[in-house]
C-alpha positions as CSV (number, residue, x, y, z in Angstrom):
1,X,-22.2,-8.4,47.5
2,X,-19.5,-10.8,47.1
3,X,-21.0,-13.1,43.9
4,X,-21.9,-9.4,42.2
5,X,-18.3,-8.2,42.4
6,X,-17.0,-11.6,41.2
7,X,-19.6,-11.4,38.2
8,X,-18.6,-7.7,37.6
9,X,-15.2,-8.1,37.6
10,X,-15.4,-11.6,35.2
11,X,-17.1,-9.5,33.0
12,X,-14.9,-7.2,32.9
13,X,-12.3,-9.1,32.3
14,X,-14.0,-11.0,29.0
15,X,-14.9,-7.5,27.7
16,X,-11.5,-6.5,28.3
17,X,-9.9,-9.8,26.6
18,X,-12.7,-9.0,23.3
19,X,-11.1,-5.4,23.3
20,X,-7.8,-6.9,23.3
21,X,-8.5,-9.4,20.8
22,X,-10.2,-6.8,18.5
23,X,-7.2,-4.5,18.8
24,X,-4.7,-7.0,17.9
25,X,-7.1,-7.9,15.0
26,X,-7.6,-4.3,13.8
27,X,-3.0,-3.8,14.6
28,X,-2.7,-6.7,12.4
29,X,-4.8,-5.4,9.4
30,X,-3.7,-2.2,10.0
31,X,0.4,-3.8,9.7
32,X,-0.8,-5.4,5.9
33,X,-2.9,-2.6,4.8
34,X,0.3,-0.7,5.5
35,X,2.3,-3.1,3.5
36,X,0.1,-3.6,0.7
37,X,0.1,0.6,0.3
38,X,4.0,0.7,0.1
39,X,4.1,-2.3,-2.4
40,X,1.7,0.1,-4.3
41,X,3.5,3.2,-3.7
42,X,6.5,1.1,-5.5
43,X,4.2,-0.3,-8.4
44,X,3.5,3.4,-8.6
45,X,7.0,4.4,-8.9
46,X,8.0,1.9,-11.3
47,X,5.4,3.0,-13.8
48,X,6.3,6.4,-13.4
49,X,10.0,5.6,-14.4
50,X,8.4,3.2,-16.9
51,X,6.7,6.4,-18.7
52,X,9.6,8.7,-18.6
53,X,11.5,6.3,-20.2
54,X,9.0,5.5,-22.6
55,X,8.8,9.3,-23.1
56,X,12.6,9.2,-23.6
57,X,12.2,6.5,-26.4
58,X,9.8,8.1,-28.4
59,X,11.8,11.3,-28.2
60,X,15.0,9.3,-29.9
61,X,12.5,7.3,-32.5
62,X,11.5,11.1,-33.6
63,X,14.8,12.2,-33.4
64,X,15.7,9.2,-35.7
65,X,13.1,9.1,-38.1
66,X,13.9,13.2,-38.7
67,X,17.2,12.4,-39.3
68,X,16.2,9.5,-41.9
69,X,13.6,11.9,-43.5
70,X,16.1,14.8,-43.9
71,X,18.7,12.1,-45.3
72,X,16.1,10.6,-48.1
73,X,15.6,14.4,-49.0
């Protein structure tokens, strides 16, 4: 009765160590996935402000080449 408890509980105890293991695994790519997300989120961002300012741009290069057209007139 002895040996069977000693195997149970070793057995235990690896199983136990292989959960471990697997949740510091799973924590750890959890932790980059995280970190690669919020570098994307910020990609995202700066392409968003990208565009408005593009939008901005193109509004002043109309604005301009009205101006230039109504001055040549």
């Amino acid at each position: 009765m002895d040996v069977d408890f000693k195997i149970l509980y070793e057995n235990v105890k690896e199983e136990l160590n292989k959960s471990m293991s697997n949740m510091l695994l799973y924590k750890s790519i959890a932790m980059q996935k995280d970190v690669e997300l919020k570098d994307n989120n910020k990609k995202i961002k700066e392409l968003e402000e990208n565009i408005i300012s593009l939008k901005k741009l193109s509004e002043n290069v109309e604005g301009v080449e009205q101006c230039e057209t109504e001055t040549m007139k």
